[in-house]
N, C-alpha and C positions, 0 to 999 in steps of 0.2 A: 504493500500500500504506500502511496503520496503521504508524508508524515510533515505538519509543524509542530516542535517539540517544543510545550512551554515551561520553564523551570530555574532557578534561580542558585540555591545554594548548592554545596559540593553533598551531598545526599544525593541530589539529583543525577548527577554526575555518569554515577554505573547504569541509569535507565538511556541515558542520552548513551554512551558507548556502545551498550547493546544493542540498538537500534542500529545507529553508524552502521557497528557489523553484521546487523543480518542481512541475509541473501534475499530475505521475502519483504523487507521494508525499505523505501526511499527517505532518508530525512532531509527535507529542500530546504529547509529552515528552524532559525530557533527565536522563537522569543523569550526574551528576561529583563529581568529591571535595567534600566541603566547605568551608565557607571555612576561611581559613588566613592566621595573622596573619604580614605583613609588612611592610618598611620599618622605617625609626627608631622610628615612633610606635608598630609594632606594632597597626595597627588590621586588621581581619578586610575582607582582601579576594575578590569572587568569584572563580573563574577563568575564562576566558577563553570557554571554550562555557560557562561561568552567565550571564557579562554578554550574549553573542550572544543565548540563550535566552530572558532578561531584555527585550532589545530589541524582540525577536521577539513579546512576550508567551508564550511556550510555560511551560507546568511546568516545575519544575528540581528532582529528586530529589537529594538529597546523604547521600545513609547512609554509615553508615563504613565498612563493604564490603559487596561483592554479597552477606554470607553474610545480612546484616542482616531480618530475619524482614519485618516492618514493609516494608521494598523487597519484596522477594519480593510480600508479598501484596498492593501498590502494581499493578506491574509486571503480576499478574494480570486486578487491575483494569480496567488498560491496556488488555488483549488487543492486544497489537501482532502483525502481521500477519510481521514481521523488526524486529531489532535491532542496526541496525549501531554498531560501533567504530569509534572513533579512537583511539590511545594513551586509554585510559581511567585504566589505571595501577592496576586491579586483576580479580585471578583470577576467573574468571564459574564459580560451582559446578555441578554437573550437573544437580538439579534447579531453577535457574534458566533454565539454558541451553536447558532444554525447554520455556519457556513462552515465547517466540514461534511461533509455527507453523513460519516458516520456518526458527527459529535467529539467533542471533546472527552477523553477516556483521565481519566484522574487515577493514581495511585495512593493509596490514603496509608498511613502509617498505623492501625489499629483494624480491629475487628468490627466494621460497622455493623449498627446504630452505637456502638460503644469509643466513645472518645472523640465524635465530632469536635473539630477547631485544631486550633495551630500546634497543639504542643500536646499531639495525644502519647507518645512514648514517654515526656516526662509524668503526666499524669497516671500512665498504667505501675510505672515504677511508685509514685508517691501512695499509690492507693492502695499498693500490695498486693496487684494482679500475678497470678502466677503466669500466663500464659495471654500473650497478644498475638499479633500479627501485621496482613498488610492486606488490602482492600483493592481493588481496580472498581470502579464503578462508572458510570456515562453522567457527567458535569448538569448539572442545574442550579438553576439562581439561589437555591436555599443553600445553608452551610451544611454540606457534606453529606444531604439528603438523595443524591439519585438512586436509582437502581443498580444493582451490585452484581457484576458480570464474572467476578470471581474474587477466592481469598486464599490466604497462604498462614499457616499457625507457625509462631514461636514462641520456644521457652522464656521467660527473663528469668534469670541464674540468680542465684543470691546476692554476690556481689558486683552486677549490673549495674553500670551509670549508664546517664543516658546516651552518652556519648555511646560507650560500648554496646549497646543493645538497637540504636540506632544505624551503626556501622552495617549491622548483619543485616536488620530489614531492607537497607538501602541493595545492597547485592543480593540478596534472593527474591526482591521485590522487583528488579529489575526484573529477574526468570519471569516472573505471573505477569508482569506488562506486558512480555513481548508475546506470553502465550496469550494473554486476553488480548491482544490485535491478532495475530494467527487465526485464533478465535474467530474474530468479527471478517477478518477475511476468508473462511473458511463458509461462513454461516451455519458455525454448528455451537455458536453460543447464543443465551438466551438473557438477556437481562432480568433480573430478579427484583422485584420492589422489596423494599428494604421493611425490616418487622418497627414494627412500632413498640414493643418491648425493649426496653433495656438501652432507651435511648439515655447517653451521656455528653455533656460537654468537657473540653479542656482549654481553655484560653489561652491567647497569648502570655507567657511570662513575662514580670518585669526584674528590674533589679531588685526593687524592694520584696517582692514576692519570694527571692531566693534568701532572705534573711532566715537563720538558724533561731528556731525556738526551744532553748534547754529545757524550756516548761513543759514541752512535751514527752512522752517518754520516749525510750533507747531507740526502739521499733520506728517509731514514725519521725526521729530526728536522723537514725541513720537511712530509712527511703529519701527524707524529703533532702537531706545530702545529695545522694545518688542520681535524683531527679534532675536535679540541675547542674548536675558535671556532665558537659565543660562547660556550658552554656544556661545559662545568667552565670553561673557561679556561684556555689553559697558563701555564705561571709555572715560578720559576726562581729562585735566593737570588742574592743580593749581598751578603757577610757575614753577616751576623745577619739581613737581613732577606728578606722575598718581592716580587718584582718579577715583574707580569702580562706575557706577554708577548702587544702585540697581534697587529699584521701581521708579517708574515716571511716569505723567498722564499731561492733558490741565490744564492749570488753566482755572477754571471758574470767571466768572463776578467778582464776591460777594469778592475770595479771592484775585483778583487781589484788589481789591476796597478796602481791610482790610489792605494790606501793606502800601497804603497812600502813589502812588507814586506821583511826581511832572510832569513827563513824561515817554513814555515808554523805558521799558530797553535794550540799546543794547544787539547784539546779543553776548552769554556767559555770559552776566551782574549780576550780582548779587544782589537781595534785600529779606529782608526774616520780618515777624513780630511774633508775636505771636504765629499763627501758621501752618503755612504755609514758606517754602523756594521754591524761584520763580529763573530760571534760564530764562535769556531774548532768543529769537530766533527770525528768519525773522517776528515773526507776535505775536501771542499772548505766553505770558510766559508759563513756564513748572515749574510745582509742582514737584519739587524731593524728595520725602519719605525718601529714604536711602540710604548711600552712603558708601565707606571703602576709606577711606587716607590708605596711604602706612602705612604697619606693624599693622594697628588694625584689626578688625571685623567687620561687616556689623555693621552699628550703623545709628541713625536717625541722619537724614542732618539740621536738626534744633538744637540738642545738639553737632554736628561738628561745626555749626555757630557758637555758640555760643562758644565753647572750641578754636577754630582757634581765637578769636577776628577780626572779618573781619571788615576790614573800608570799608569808603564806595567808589563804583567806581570797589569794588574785582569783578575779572571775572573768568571766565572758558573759559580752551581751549587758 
């Protein structure tokens, strides 16, 4: 099939390569955001499917949204036969939505009706979902509501961030996009209206959203960690200041028992020995591996203890 690939961040990435290489799909073009200054210097860098596209030689469409007139009559141009997504990261209007023959084909990173919106892997990790996945479905103007032309199940492992659990979706999710175009080229797929059970949302994250609550216990302070590595980032104060917090896991028995506490530590409390630094929560401490004070680099939270000189009583948060 004629393909406009629409897609933005490096997730995207492995669905745009697979495409490239199959025998059975053309990809004429790609749309994604535009460039966008960042780093120190501020210079205008592509994203991630423009550099892929780039390499590719393919077109690379960047309008400021799909409503952009100029795209529209691009896209016509095009005549693409389907237009799949990847996180593209904008709204597709109805009368664009109609000008591929087959529609626009979306990959969604969850099991729909569960985790509609932008950040359904960090939400499946913060909720304590054992088991997500990834979605293809045909684009409508609702958030994440079309019908569901096929799915793919994965694990999340215990010690899943979202980065990690996202990585895997991104490459086997690419396999279920290229088989649900096959699919639709075949006409041996059927589109599915999606159940109205068990619908969930997950919103956008922000910074402040990834802040660390010790007040919670162990269980939902080390998901809600997990959920947002690498992106927001959790983080967490030390007086006046913001401390990222990198790795972090339960403390077990043995390393709670090697600090030699007298009782257990309030919630943010701090105590660390040898080797292990423990942050207190509603219930059993958390192991923090690594952490970044303002102006350094990721660095072990045991050589920060020890460099801060922390008395004792120091908390987080």
């Amino acid at each position: 099939m004629r393909l406009v690939f629409a897609g933005t961040p490096e997730v995207a990435v492995p669905s745009l390569q697979a495409l490239i290489d199959s025998e059975s799909h053309d990809v004429v073009a790609v749309v994604t955001r535009p460039d966008a200054r960042t780093g120190r210097g501020r210079g205008l860098s592509r994203s991630p499917v423009a550099a892929a596209a780039d390499a590719a030689g393919i077109e690379v469409l960047t309008p400021p949204n799909a409503r952009d007139p100029e795209f529209a009559d691009r896209l016509r141009q095009l005549a693409p036969d389907a237009a799949p997504v990847v996180a593209y990261g904008h709204l597709v209007p109805r009368p664009v939505l109609d000008i591929p023959t087959h529609g626009w084909i979306n990959l969604h990173f969850s099991l729909l009706p569960a985790w509609r919106g932008a950040a359904p892997v960090n939400a499946a990790i913060a909720a304590g979902d054992e088991i997500t996945g990834a979605t293809t479905f045909r684009l409508e103007e609702g958030m994440d509501t079309g019908p569901v032309l096929g799915t793919m199940t994965e694990t999340i492992r215990p010690h899943d961030t979202a980065g990690d659990l996202l990585d895997r979706l991104a490459t086997a999710g690419a396999g279920l996009l290229e088989a649900t175009l096959d699919g639709i080229e075949a006409g041996t797929l059927r589109a599915e209206p999606q159940s109205q059970d068990g619908v969930s949302y997950a919103g956008k994250l922000t910074v402040e959203d990834a802040r660390v609550k010790w007040t919670d216990p162990a269980q939902a302070v080390d998901r809600h960690i997990r959920s947002v590595t690498p992106a927001p980032g959790a983080w967490t104060t030390f007086g006046d200041n913001r401390v990222k917090i990198g790795t972090a896991r339960i403390a077990d028995n043995s390393e709670v028992e090697a600090v030699g506490l007298d009782e257990p530590l309030a919630p943010g409390q701090l105590s660390w020995g040898k080797r292990v630094f423990l942050v207190g929560t509603a219930s059993t401490p958390i192991v923090v591996e690594k952490l970044q004070p303002p102006g350094k680099k990721m660095m072990n939270a045991l050589d920060w203890a020890r460099g801060a000189r922390l008395v004792e009583g120091a908390v987080f948060g």
